[in-house]
DSSP file (Angstrom, degrees, kcal/mol; ACC not computed):
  #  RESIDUE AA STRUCTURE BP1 BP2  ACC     N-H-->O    O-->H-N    N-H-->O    O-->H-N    TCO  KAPPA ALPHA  PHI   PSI    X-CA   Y-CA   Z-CA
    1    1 A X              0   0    0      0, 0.0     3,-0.0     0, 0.0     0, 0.0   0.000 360.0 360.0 360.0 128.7    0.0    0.0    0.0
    2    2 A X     >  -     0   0    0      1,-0.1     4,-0.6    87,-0.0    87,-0.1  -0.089 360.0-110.4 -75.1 156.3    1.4    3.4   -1.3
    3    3 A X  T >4 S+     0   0    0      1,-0.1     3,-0.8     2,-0.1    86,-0.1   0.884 122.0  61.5 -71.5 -22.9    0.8    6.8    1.1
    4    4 A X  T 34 S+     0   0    0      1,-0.2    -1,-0.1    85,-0.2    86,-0.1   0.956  95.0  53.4 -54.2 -50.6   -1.2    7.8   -1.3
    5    5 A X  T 34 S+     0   0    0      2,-0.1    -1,-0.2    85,-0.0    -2,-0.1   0.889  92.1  90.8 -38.4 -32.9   -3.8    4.7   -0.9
    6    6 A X  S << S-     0   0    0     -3,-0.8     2,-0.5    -4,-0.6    -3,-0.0  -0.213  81.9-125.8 -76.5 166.5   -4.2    5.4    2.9
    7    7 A X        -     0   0    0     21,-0.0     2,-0.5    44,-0.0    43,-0.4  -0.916  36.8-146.6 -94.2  98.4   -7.2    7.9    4.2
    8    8 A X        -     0   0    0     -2,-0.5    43,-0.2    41,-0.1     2,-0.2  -0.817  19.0-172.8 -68.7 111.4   -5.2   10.7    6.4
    9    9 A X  E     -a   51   0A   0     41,-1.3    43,-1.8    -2,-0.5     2,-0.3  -0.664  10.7-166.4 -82.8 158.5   -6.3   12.5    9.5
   10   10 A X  E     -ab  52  30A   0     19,-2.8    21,-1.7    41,-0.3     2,-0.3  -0.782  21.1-150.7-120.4 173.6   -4.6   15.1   11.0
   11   11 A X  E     -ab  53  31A   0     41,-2.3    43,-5.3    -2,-0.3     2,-0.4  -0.846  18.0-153.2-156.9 153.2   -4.4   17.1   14.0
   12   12 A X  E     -ab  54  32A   0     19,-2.3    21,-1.8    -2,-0.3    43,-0.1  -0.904  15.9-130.5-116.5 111.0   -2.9   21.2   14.2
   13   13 A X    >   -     0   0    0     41,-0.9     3,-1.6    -2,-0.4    21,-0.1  -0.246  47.3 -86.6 -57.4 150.7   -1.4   22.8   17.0
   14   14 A X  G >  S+     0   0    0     21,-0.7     3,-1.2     1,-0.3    20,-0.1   0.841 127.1  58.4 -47.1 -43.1   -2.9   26.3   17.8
   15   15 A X  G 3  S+     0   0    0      1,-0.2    -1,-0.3     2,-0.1     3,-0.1   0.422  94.9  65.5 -75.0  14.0   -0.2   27.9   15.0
   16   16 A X  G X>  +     0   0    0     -3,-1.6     4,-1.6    17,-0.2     3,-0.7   0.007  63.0 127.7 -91.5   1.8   -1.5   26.0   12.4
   17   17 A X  H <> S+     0   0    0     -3,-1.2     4,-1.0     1,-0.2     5,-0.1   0.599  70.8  46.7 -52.7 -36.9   -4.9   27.4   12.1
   18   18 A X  H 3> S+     0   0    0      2,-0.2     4,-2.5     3,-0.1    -1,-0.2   0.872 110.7  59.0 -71.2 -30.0   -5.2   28.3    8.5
   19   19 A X  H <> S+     0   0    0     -3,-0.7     4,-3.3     1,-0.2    -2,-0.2   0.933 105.8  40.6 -45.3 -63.5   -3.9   25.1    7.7
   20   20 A X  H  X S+     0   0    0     -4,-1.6     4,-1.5     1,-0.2    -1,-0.2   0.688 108.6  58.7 -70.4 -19.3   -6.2   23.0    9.2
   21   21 A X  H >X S+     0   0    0     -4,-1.0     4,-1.5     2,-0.2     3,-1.0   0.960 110.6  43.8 -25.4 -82.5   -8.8   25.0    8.2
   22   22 A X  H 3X S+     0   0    0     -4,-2.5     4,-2.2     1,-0.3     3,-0.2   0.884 112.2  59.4 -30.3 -62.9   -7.5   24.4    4.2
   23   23 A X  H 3<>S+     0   0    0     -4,-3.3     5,-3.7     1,-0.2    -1,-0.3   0.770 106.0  40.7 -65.5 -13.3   -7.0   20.7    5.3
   24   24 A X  H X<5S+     0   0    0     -4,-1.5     3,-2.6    -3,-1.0    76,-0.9   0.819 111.0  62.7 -76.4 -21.4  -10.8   20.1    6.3
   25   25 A X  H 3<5S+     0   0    0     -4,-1.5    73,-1.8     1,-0.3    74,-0.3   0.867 104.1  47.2 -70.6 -37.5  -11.6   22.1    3.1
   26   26 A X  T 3<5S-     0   0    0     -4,-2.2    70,-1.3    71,-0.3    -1,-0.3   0.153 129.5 -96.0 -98.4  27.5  -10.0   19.6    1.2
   27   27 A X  T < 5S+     0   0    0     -3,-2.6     2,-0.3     1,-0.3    -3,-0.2   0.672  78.5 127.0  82.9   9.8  -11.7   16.7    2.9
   28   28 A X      < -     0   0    0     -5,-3.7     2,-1.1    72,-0.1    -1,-0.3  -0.739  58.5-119.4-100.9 178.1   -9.5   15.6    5.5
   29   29 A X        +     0   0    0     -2,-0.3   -19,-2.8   -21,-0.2     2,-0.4  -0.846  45.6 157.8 -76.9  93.0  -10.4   15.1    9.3
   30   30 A X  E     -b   10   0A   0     -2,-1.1     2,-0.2   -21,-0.2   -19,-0.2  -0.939  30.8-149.0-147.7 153.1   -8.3   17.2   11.2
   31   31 A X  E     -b   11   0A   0    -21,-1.7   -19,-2.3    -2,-0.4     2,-0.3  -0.621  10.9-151.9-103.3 157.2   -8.6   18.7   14.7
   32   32 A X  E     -b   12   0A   0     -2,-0.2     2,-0.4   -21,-0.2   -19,-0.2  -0.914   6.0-162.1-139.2 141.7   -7.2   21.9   15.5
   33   33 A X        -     0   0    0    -21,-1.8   -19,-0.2    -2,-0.3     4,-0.2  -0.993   6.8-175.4-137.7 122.7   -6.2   22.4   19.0
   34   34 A X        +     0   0    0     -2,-0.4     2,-0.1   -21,-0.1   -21,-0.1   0.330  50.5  91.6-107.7  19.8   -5.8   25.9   19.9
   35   35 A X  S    S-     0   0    0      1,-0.1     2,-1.6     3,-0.1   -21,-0.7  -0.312  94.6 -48.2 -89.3-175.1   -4.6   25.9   23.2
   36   36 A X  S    S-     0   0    0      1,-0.2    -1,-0.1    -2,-0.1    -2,-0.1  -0.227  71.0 -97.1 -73.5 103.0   -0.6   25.9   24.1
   37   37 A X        +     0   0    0     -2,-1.6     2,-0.3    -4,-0.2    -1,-0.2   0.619  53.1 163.7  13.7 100.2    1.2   23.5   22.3
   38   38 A X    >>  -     0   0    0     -3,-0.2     3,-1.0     1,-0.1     4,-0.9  -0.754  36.9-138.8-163.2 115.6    1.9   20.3   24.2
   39   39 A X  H 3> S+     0   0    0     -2,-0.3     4,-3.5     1,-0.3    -1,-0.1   0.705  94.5  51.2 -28.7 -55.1    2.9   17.1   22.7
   40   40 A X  H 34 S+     0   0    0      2,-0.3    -1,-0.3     1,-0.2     5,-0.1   0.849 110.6  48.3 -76.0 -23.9    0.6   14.5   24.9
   41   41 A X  H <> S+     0   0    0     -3,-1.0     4,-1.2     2,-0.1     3,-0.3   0.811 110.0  51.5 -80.4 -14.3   -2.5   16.2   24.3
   42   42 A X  H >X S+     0   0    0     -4,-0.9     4,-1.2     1,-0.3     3,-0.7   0.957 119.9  35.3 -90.5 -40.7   -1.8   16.4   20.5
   43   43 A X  H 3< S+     0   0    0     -4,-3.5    -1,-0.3     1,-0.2    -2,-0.1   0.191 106.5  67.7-109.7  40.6   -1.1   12.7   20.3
   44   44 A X  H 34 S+     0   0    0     -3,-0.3    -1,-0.2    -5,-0.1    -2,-0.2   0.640 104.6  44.6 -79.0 -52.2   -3.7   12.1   22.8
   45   45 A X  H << S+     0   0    0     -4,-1.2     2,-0.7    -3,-0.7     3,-0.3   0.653  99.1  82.0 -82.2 -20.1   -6.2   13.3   19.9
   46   46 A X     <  +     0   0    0     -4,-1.2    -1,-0.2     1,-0.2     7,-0.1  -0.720  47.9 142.2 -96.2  86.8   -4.4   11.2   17.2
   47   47 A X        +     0   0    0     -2,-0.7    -1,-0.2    -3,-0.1     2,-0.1   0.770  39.2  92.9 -82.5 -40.9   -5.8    7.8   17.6
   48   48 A X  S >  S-     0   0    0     -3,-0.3     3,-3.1     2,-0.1   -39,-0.1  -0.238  76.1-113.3 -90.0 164.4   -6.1    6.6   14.3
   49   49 A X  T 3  S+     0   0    0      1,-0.4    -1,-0.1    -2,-0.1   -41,-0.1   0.633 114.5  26.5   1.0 -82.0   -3.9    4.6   11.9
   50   50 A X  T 3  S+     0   0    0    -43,-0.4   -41,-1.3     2,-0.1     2,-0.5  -0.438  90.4 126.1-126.1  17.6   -3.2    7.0    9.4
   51   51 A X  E <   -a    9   0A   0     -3,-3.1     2,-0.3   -43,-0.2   -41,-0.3  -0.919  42.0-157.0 -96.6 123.6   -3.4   10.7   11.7
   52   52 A X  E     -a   10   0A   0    -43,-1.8   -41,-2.3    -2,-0.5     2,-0.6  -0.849  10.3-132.8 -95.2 149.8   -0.5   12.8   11.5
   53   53 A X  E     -ac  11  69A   0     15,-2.9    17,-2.4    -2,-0.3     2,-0.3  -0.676  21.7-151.7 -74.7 125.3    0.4   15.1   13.9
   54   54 A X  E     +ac  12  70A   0    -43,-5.3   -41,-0.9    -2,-0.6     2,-0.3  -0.827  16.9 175.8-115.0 168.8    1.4   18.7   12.6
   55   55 A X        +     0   0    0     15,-2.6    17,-0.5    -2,-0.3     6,-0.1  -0.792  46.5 172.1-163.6 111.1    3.6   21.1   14.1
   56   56 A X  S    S+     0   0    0     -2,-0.3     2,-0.4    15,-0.2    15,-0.1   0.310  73.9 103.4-104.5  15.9    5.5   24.5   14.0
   57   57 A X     >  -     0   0    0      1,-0.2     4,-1.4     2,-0.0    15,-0.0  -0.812  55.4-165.0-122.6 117.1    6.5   23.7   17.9
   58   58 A X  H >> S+     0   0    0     -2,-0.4     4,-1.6     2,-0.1     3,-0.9   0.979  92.2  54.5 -62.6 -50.2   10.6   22.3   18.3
   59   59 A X  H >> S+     0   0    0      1,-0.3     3,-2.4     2,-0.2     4,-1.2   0.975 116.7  36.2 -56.9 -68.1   10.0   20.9   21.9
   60   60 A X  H 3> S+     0   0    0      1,-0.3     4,-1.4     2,-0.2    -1,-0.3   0.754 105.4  63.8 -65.8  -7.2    6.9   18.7   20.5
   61   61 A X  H << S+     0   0    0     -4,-1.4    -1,-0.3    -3,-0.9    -2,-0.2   0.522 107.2  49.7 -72.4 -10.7    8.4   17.8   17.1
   62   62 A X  H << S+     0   0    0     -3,-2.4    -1,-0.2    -4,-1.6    -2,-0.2   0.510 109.3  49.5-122.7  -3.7   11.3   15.8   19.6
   63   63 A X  H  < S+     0   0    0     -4,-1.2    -2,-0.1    -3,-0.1    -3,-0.1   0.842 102.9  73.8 -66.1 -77.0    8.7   13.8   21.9
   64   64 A X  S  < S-     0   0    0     -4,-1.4     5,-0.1     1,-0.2     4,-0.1   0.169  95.0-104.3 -68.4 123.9    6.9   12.5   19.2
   65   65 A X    >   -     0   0    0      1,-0.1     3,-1.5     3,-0.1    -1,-0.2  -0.159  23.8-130.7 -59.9 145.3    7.8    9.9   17.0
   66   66 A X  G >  S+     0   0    0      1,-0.2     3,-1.6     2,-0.2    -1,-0.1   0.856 109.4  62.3 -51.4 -42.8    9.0   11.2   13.1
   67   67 A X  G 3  S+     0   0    0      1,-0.3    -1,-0.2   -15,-0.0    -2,-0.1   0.739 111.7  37.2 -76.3 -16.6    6.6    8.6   11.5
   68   68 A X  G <  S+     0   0    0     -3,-1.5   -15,-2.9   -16,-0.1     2,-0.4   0.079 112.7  63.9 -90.9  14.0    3.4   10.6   13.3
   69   69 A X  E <   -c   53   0A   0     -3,-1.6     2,-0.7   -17,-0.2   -15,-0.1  -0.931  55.0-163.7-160.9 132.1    4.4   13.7   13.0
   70   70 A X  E     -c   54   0A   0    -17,-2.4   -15,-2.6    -2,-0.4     2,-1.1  -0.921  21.3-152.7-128.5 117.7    5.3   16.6   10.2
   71   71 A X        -     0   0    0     -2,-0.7     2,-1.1   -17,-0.2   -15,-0.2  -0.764  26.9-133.6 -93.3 117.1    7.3   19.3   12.1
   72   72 A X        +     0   0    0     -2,-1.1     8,-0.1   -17,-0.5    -1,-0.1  -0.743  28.9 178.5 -82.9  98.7    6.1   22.6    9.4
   73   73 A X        +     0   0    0     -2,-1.1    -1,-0.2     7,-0.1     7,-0.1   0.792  55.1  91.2 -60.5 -43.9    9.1   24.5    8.5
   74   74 A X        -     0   0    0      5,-0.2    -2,-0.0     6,-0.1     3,-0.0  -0.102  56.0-164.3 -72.0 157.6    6.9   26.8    6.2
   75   75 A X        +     0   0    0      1,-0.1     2,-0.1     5,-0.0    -1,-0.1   0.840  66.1  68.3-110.0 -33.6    5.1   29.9    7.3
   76   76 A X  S >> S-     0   0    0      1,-0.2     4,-2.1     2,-0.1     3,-1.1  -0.506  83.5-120.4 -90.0 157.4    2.5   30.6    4.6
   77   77 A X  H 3> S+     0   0    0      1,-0.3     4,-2.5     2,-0.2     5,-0.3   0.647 105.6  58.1 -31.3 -39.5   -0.3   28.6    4.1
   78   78 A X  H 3> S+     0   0    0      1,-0.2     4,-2.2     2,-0.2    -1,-0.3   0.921 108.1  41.7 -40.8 -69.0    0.5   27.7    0.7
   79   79 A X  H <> S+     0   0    0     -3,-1.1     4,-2.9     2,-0.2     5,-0.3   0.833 110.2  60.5 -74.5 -36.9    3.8   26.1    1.3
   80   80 A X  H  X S+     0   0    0     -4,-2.1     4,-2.4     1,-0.2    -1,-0.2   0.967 105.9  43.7 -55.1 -48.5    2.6   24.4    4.3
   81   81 A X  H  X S+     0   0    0     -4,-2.5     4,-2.5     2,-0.2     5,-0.3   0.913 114.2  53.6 -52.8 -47.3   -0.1   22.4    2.5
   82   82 A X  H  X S+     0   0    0     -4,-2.2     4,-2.3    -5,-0.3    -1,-0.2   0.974 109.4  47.4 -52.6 -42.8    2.8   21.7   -0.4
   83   83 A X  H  X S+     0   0    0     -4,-2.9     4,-2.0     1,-0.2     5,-0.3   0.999 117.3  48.5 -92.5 -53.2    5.3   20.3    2.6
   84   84 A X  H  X S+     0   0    0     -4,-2.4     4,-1.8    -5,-0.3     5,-0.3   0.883 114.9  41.0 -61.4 -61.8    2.0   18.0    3.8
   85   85 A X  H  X>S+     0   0    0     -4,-2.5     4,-1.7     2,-0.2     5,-1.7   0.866 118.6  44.8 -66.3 -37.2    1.2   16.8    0.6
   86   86 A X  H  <5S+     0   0    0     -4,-2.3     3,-0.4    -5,-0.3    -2,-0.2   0.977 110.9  56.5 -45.3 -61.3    4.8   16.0   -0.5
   87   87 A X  H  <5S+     0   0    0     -4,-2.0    -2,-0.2     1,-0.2    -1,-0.2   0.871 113.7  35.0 -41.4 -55.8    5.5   14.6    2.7
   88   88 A X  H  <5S-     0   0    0     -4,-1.8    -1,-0.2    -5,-0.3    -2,-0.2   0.656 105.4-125.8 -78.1 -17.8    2.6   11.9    2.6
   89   89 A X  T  <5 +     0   0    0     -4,-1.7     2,-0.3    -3,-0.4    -3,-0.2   0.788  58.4 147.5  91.5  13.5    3.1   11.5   -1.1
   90   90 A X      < -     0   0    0     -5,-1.7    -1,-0.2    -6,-0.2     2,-0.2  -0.549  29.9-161.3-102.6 153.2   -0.6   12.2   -1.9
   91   91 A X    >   -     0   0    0     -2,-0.3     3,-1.2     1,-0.1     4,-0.1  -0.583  40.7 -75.6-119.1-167.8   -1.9   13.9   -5.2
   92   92 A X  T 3  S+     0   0    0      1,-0.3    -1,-0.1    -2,-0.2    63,-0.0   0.400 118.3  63.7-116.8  22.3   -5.0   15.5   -5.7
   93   93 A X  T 3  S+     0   0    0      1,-0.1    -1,-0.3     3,-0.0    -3,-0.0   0.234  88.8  68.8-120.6  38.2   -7.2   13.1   -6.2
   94   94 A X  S <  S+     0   0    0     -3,-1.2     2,-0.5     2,-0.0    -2,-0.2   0.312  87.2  91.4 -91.2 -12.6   -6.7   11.9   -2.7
   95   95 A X        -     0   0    0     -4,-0.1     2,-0.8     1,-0.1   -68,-0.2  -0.687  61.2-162.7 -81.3 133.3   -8.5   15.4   -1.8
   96   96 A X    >   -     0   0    0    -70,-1.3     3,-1.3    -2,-0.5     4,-0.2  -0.725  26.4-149.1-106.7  94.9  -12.5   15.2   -1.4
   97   97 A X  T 3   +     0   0    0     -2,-0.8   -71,-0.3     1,-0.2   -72,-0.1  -0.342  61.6   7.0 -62.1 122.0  -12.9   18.8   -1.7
   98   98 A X  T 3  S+     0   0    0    -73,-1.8    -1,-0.2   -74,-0.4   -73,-0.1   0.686  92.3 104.3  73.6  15.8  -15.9   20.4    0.3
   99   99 A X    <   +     0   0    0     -3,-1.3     9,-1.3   -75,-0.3     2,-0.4   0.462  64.1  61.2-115.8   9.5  -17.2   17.6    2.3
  100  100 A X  B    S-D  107   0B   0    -76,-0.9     7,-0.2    -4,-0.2   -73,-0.2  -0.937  96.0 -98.7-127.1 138.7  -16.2   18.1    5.8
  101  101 A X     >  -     0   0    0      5,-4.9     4,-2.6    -2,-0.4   -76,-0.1   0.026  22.4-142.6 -54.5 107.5  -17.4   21.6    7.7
  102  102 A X  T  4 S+     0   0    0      2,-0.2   -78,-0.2     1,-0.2    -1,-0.2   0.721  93.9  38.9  -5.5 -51.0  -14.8   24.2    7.6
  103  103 A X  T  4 S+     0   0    0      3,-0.1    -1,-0.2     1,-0.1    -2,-0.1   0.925 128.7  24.5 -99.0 -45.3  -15.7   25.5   11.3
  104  104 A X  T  4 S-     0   0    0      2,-0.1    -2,-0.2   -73,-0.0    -3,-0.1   0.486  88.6-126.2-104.9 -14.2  -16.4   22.5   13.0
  105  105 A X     <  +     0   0    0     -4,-2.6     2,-0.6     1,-0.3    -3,-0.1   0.818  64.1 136.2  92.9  26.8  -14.6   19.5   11.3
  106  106 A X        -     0   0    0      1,-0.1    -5,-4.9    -5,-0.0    -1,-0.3  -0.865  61.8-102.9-119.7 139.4  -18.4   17.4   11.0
  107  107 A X  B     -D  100   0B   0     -2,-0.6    28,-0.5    -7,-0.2     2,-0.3  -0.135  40.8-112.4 -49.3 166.6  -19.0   15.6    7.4
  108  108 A X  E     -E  134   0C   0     -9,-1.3     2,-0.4    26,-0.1    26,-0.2  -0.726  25.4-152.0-116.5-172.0  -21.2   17.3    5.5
  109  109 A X  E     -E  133   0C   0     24,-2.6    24,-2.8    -2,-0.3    -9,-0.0  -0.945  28.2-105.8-149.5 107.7  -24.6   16.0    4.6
  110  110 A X        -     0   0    0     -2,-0.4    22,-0.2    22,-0.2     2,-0.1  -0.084  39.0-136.4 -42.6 122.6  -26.5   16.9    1.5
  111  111 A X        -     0   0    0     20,-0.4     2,-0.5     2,-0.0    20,-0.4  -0.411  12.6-117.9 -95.1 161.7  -29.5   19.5    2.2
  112  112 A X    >   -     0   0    0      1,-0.1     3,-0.6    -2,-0.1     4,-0.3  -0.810  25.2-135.3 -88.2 132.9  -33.1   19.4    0.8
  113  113 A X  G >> S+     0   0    0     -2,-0.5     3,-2.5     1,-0.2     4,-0.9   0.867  99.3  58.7 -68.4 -48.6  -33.3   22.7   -1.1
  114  114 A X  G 34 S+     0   0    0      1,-0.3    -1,-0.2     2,-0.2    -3,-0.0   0.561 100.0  59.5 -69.9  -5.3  -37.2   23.5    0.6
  115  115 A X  G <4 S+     0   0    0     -3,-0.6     3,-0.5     1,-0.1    -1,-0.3   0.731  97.3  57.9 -64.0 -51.9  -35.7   23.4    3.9
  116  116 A X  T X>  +     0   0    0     -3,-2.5     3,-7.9    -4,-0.3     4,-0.7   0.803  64.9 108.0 -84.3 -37.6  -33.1   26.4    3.2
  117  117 A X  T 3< S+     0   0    0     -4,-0.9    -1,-0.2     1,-0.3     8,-0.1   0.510  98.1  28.2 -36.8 -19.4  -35.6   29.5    2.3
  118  118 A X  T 34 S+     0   0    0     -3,-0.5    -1,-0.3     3,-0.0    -2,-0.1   0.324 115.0  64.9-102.7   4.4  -34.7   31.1    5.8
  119  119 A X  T <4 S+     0   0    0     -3,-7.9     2,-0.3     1,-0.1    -2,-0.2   0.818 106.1  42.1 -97.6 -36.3  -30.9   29.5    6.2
  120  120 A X  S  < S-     0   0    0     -4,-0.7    -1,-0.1     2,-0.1     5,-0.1  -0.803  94.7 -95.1-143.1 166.9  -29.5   31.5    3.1
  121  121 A X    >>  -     0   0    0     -2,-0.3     4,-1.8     1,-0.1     3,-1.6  -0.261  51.8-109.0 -66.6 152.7  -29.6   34.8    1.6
  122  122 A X  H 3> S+     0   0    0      1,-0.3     4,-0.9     2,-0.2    -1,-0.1   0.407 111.6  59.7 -91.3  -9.1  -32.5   34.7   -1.2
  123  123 A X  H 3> S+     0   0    0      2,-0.2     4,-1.2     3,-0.1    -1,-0.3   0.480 103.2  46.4 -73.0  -9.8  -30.5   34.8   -4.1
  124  124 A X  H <> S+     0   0    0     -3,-1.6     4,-1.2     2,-0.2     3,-0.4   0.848 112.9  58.5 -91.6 -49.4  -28.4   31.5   -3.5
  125  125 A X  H  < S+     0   0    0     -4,-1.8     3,-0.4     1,-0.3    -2,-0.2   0.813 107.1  38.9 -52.1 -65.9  -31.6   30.6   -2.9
  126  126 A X  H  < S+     0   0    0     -4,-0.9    -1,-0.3     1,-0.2    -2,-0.2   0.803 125.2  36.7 -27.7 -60.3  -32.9   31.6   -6.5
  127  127 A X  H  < S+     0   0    0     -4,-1.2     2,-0.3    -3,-0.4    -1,-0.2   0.378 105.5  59.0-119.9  17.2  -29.9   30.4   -8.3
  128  128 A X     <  -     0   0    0     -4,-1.2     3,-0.1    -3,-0.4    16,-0.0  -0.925  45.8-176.4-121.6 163.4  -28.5   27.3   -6.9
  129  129 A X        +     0   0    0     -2,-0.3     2,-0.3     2,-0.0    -1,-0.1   0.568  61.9  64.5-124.3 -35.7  -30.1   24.3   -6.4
  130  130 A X        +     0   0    0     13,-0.1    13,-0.6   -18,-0.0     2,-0.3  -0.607  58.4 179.4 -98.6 167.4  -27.9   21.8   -4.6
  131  131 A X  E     - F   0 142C   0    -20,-0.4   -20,-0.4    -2,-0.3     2,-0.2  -0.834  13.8-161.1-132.7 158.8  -26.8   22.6   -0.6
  132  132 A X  E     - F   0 141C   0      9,-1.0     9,-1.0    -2,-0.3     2,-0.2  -0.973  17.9-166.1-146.8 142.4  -24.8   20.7    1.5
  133  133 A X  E     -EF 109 140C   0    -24,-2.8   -24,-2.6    -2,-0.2     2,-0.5  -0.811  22.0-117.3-132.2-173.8  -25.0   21.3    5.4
  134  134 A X  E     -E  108   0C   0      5,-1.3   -26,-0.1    -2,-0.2   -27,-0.1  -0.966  10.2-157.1-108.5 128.0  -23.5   20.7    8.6
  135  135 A X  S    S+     0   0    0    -28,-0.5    -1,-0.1    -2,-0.5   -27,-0.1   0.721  91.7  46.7 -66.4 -29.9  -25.4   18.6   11.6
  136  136 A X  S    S+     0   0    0      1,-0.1    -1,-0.1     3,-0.1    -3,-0.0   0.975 129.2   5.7-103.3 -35.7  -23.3   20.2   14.0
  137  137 A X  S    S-     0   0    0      2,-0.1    -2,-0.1   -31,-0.0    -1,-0.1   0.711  89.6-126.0 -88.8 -25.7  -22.8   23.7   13.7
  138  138 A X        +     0   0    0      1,-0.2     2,-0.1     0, 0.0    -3,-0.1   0.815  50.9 151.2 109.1   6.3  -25.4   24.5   10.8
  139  139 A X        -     0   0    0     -6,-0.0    -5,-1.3     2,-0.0     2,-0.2  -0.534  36.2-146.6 -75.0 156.4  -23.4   26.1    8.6
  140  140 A X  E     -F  133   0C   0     -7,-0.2     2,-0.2    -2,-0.1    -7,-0.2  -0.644  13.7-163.4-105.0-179.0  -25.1   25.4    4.5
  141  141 A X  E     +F  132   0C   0     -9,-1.0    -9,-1.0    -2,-0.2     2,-0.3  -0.924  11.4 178.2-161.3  96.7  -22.5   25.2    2.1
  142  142 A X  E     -F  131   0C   0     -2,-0.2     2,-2.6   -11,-0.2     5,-0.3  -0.887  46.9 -99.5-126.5-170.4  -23.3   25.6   -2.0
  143  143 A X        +     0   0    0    -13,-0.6   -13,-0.1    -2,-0.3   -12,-0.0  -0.339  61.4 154.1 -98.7  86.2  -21.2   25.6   -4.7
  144  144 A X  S  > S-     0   0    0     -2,-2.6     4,-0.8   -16,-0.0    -1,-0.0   0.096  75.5 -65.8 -85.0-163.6  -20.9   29.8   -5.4
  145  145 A X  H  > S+     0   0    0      1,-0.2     4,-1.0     2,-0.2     3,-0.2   0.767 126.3  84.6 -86.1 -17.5  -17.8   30.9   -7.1
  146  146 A X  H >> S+     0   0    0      2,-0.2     4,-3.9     1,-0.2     3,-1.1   0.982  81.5  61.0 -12.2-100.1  -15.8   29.9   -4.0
  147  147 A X  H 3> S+     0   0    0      1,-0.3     4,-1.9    -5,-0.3    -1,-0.2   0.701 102.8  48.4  -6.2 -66.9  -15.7   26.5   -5.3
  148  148 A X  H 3X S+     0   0    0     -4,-0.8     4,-0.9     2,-0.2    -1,-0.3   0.828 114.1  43.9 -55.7 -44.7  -13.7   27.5   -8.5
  149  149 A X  H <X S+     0   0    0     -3,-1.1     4,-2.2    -4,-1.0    -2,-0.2   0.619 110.1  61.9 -56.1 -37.5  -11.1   29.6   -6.8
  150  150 A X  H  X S+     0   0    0     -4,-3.9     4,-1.7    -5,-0.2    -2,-0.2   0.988 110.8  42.6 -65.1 -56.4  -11.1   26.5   -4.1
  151  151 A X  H  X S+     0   0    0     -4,-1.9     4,-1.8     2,-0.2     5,-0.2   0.737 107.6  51.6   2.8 -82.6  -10.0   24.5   -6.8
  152  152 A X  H  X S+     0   0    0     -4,-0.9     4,-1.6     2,-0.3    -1,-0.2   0.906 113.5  47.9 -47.3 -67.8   -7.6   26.6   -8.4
  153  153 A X  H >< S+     0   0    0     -4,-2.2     3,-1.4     1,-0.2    -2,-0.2   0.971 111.7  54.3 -52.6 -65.8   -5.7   27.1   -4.7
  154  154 A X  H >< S+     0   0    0     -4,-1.7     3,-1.5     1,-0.3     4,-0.5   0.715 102.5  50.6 -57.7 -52.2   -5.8   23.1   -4.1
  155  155 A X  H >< S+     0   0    0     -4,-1.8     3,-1.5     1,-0.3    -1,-0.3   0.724 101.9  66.7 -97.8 -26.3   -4.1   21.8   -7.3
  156  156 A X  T << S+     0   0    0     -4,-1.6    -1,-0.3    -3,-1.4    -2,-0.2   0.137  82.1  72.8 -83.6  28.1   -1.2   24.5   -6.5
  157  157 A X  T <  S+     0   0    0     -3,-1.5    -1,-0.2   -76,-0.1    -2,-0.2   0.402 105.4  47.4 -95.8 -14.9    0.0   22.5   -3.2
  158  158 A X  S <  S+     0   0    0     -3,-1.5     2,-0.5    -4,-0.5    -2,-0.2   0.317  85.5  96.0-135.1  55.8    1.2   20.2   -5.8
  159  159 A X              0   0    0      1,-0.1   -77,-0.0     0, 0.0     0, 0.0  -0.941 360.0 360.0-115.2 150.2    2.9   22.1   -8.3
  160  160 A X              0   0    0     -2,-0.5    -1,-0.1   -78,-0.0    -4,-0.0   0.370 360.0 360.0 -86.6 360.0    6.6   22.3   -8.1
């Protein structure tokens, strides 16, 4: 099995917040813990298989073991997501772009359009037809011009 085959989770130390942000936007699971850096609670919260830890933090990149953990040298977002996807060896169509909620990190769940008429401003309303929402916070989610630009951003984490 390749890295690419595997499903990745993550979890983001409190300076890593755009990141993880980006990575749920591209469909992974990852939990952002924004309190102060500290190695046992971050791999407290990485139980599975396949979760790497990430980390801008020296002290916690040297408890953890290297094969759970990608100590992020880079500072803008951009470059970080490039050293994450290089590292794991994944291209990009190991991303499922725009199915887990941005804010809260909860799949999303395709929405009934008659549902929405008071959830979203009356012109998405008008000219879109599919939604997607979130169970936990509640945020809807349809595919505006967002979407094209998300695009556009995601395929440059893996250009050279």
């Amino acid at each position: 099995m390749t890295m690419s085959d595997k499903t990745f989770s993550f979890v983001a130390e409190s300076t890593l917040g755009r990141l993880a942000t980006w990575l749920r936007l591209a469909g992974f699971d990852t939990i952002y813990d924004d309190c102060k850096p500290n190695a046992h609670r971050l791999a407290a919260y990485c139980s599975a298989e396949h979760c790497m830890i990430l980390t801008r933090t020296e002290s916690v990149q040297h408890t953890l073991p290297p094969e759970k953990t990608i100590y992020i040298r880079e500072d803008l977002p951009l470059n970080q997501a490039r050293q994450v996807m290089r590292r794991l060896g994944l291209t990009y169509r190991d991303l499922r772009p725009l199915t887990i909620c941005a804010e809260c990190n909860q799949p999303l769940v395709r929405l009934p359009k008659s549902e929405l008429p008071q959830r979203v401003p009356d012109y998405i309303y008008r000219h879109h037809e599919q939604f997607h929402g979130c169970g936990e916070c509640g945020r809807v989610y349809w595919p505006g011009t967002h979407v094209a630009r998300w695009s556009v951003l995601m395929h440059k984490w893996f250009e050279e």
